[in-house]
C-alpha positions as CSV (number, residue, x, y, z in Angstrom):
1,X,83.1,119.6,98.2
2,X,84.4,117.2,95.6
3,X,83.4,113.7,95.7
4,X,85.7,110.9,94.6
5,X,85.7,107.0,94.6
6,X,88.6,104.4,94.8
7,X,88.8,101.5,92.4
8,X,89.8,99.5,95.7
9,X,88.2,95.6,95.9
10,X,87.4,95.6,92.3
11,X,88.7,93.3,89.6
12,X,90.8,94.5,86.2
13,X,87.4,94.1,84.3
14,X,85.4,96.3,86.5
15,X,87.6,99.1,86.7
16,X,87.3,100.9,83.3
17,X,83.0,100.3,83.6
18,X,82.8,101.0,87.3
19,X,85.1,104.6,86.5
20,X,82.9,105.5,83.4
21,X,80.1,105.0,85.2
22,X,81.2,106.8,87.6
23,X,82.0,110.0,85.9
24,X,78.2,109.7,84.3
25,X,76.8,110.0,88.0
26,X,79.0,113.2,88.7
27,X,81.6,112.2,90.6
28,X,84.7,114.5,90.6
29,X,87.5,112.0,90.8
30,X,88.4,108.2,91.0
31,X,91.4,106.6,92.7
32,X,94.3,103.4,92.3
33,X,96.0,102.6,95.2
34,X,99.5,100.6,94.7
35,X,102.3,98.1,96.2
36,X,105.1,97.2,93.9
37,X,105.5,94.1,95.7
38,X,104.3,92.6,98.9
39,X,106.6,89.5,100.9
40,X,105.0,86.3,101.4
41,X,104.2,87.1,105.0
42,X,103.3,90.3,106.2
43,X,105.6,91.5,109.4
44,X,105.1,95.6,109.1
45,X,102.7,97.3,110.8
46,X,99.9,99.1,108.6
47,X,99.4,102.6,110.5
48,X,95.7,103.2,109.5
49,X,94.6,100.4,111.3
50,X,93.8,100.5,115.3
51,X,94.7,96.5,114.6
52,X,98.2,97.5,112.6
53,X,96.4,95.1,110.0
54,X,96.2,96.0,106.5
55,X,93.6,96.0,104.4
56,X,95.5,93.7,102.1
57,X,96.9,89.8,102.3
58,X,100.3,88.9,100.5
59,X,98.0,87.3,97.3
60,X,96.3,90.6,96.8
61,X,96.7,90.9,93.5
62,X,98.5,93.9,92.1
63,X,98.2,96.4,88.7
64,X,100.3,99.7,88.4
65,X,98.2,102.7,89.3
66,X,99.1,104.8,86.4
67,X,98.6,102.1,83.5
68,X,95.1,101.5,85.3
69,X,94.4,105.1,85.5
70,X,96.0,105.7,81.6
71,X,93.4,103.0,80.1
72,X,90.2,105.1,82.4
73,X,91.2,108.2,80.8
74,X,90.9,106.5,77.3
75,X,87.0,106.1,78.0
76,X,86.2,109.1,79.6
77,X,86.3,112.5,79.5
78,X,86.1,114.8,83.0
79,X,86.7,112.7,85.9
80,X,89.9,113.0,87.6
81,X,92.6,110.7,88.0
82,X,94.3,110.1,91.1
83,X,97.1,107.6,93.2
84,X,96.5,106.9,96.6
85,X,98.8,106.6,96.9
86,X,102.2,106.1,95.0
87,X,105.6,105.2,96.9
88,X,108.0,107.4,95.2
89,X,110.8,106.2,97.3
90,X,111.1,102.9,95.7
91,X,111.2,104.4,91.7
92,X,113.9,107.1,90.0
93,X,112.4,110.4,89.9
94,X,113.2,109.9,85.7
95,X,111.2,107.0,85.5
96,X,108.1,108.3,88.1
97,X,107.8,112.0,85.9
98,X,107.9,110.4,82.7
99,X,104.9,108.1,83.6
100,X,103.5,111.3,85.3
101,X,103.2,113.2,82.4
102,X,102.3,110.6,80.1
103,X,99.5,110.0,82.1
104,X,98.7,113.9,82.3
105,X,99.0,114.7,78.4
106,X,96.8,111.5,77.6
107,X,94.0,112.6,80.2
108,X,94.4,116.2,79.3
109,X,95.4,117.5,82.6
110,X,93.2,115.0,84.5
111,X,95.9,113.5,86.8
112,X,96.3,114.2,90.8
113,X,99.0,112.5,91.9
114,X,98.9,111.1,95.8
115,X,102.1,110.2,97.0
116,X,103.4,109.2,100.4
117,X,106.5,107.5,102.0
118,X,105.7,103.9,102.4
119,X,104.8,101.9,105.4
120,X,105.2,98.2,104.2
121,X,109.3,97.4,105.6
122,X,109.1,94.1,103.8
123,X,108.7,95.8,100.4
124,X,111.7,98.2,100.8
125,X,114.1,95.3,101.4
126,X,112.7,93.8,98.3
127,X,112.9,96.8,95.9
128,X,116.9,97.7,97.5
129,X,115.9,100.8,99.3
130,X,116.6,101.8,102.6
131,X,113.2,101.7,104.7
132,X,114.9,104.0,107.3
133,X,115.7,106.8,104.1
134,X,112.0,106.8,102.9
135,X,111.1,109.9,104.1
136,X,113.8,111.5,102.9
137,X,113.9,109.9,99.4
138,X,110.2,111.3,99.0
139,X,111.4,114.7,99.6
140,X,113.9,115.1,97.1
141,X,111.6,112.5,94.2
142,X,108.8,115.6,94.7
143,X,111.7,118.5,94.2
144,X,112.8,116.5,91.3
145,X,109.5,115.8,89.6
146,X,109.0,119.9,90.1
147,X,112.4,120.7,88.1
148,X,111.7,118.2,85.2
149,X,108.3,119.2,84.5
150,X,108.6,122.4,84.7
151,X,112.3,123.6,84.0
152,X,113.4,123.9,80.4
153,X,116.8,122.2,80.7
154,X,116.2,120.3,84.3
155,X,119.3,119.7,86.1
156,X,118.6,118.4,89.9
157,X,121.6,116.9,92.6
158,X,120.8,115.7,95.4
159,X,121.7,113.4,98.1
160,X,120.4,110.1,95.9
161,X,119.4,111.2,92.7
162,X,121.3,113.5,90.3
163,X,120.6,114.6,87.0
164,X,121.3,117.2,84.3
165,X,121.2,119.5,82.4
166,X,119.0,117.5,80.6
167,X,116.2,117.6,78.2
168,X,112.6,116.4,79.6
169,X,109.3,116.9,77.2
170,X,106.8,117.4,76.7
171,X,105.8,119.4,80.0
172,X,102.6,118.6,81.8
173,X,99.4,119.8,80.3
174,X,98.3,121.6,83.8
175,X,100.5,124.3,85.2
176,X,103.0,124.1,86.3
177,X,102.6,120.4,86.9
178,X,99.9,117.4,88.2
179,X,99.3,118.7,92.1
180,X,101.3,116.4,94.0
181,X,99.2,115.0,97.6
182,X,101.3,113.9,100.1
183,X,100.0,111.2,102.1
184,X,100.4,110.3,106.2
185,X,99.2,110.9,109.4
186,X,102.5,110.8,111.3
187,X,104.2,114.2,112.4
188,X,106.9,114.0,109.7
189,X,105.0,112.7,107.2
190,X,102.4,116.0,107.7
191,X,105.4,118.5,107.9
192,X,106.9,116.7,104.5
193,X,103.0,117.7,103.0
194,X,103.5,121.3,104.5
195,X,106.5,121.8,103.0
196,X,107.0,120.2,99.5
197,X,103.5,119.4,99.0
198,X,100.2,121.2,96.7
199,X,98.1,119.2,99.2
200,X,97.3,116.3,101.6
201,X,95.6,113.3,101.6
202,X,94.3,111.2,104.7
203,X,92.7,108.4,105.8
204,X,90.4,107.1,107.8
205,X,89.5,110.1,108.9
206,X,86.1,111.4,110.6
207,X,85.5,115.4,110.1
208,X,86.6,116.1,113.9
209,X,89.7,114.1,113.3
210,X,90.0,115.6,109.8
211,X,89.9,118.9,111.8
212,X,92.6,118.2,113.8
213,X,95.0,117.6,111.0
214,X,94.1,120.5,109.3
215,X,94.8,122.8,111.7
216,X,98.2,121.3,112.1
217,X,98.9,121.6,108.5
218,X,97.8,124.8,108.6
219,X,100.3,125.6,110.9
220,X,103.1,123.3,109.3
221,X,102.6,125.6,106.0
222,X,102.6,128.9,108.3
223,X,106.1,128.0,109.7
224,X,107.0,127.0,106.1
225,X,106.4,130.1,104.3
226,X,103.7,128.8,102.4
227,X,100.4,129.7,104.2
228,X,99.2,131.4,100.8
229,X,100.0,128.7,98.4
230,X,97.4,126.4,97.1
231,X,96.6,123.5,99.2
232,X,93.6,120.7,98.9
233,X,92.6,118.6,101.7
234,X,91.6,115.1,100.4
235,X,90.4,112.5,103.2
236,X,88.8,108.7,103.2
237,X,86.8,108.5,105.5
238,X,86.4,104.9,105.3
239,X,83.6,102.4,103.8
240,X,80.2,103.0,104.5
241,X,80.2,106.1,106.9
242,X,79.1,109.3,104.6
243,X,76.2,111.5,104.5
244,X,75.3,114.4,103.6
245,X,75.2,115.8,107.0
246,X,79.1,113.9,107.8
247,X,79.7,115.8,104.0
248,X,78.9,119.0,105.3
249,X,80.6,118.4,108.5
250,X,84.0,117.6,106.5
251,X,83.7,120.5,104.5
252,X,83.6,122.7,108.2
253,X,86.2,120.7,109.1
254,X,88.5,122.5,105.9
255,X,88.5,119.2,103.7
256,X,88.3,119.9,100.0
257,X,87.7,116.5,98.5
258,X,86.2,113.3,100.0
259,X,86.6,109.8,98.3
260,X,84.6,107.0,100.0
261,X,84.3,103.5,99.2
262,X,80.8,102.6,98.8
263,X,81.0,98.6,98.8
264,X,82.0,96.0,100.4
265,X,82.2,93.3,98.1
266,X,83.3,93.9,94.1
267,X,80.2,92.0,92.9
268,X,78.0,94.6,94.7
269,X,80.4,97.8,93.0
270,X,77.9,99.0,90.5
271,X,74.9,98.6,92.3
272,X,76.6,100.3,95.5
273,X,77.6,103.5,93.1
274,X,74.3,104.2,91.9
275,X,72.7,104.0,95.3
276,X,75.7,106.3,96.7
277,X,75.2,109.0,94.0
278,X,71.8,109.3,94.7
279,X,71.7,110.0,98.7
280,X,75.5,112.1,98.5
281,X,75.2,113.9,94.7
C-alpha cells in the first residue's frame, strides 16, 4: 500500500518544506489539486459532498499544479508527484503534454498525473468551453497526450482538437508516458477511467465504498478489453479517518494507493505529518 499526502489548506511557503519533509518520513507521493478560475459566487454543485458544498469559497486562492509540483521536484529526490486532479477539458492537449513532460523530465519520471472532467459549470463558461462536452473533451485530451508522448511524428484528429504530423520532444522519461488517473464517481466518468485510463482516483471514499467501485471498474475494464492492462486504484479517504487497520481494510478492498489529509488547519501541517507517519508508516 502506498501512502500519499495532498498539499491541500497549505500556503505557497509551506508547500516545498511540508513535501520535503514529507518524502524524509517515507511517504510515497504528494498531491496539487487545481481550478483555473472560480466565479464570484458559486452556483454548481460539488459531487463529493452529501451537502453539494465544496470544500473551497470563490477567494480560495489559486497556483497551477504542475508549477507547484515542478519547484517540489527541485528539492527532492523520490517522492511522487501527482494532480488531483487536473481539468483537461479546459486546456489544448499541446499545451497540457508539453507541461506534462516538462514536469516528468525535471522529476525524472516522478509525475502521476490525475485528471478528471470537471464539475465546477461556472468555470467552463468562463474558460469558453462547453460544460455539457466535458466528458467528451477529456476523452480525446487523454488519446492525444498518448500520441504526442509516445509517437515519433504525432498526428491526432479528432472531433475538437487536430494536429499533425508534427514533431513533439523530448518524450517522457517513464514509458511509455506519466500514468494518467482518471478521476469521478459518476457512471460515465468510471467507464471514461476503464477505458482510456492507467488508473482511477476517488474520493471520499471508505474501504467498503472503495470496494464497490472497484468491482465496477473491474468490470468496466472486462467489457473494454483491458482487464490485463495495468491499473492503480488511488482513493482519499478524507481528513482524519485512517488507520492502520482502515489501511489494511483498503488494501482488501483492491486500492493501491491512499492519500489522506492529516490536518485541519495549515498552521498545524508539520506537526500533523510527523504524528501521521508515526501511527500509519
Amino acid at each position: 500500500m502506498k501512502v500519499g499526502i495532498p498539499l491541500f489548506m497549505l500556503r505557497p511557503e509551506q508547500m516545498v518544506p511540508v513535501a520535503r519533509r514529507a518524502e524524509e518520513l517515507g511517504f510515497e507521493s504528494v498531491w496539487v489539486a487545481e481550478h483555473l478560475v472560480f466565479p464570484t459566487q458559486i452556483e454548481s454543485r460539488y459531487p463529493y459532498a452529501t451537502t453539494g458544498v465544496p470544500p473551497i469559497n470563490p477567494a480560495t486562492p489559486l497556483l497551477d499544479p504542475l508549477l507547484v509540483l515542478a519547484q517540489v521536484a527541485a528539492v527532492t529526490s523520490r517522492i511522487r508527484l501527482g494532480t488531483n486532479i487536473y481539468l483537461l477539458p479546459l486546456r489544448h492537449p499541446l499545451v497540457t503534454a508539453r507541461l506534462g513532460v516538462t514536469l516528468d523530465v525535471l522529476s525524472n519520471g516522478r509525475f502521476s498525473f490525475g485528471v478528471g472532467a470537471g464539475w465546477l459549470a461556472e468555470e467552463f463558461s468562463a474558460a469558453g468551453v462547453d460544460f455539457k462536452r466535458r466528458g467528451s473533451l477529456t476523452r480525446e485530451c487523454v488519446r492525444a497526450l498518448r500520441t504526442l508522448w509516445t509517437e515519433s511524428e504525432p498526428e491526432f484528429h479528432g472531433r475538437t482538437f487536430s494536429f499533425g504530423p508534427v514533431k513533439f520532444e523530448p518524450k517522457p522519461v517513464q514509458k511509455p508516458h506519466p500514468p494518467i488517473l482518471v478521476g469521478g464517481e459518476s457512471e460515465a466518468a468510471l467507464k471514461r477511467a476503464a477505458e482510456v485510463g492507467d488508473g482511477w482516483y476517488g474520493v471520499r471514499h471508505t474501504p467498503e465504498t472503495a470496494a464497490v467501485q472497484v468491482r465496477r471498474l473491474a468490470q468496466l475494464r472486462a467489457d473494454a478489453g483491458r482487464a490485463g492492462a495495468s491499473f492503480e486504484i488511488t482513493v482519499s479517504p478524507g481528513a482524519s479517518d485512517l488507520d492502520r487497520d482502515v489501511l489494511a481494510r483498503f488494501a482488501d478492498a483492491g486500492v493501491d494507493r491512499v492519500v489522506s489529509l492529516p490536518w485541519t488547519r495549515a498552521r498545524e501541517a508539520m506537526e500533523s505529518l510527523e504524528r501521521f507517519a508515526s501511527q500509519i508508516l
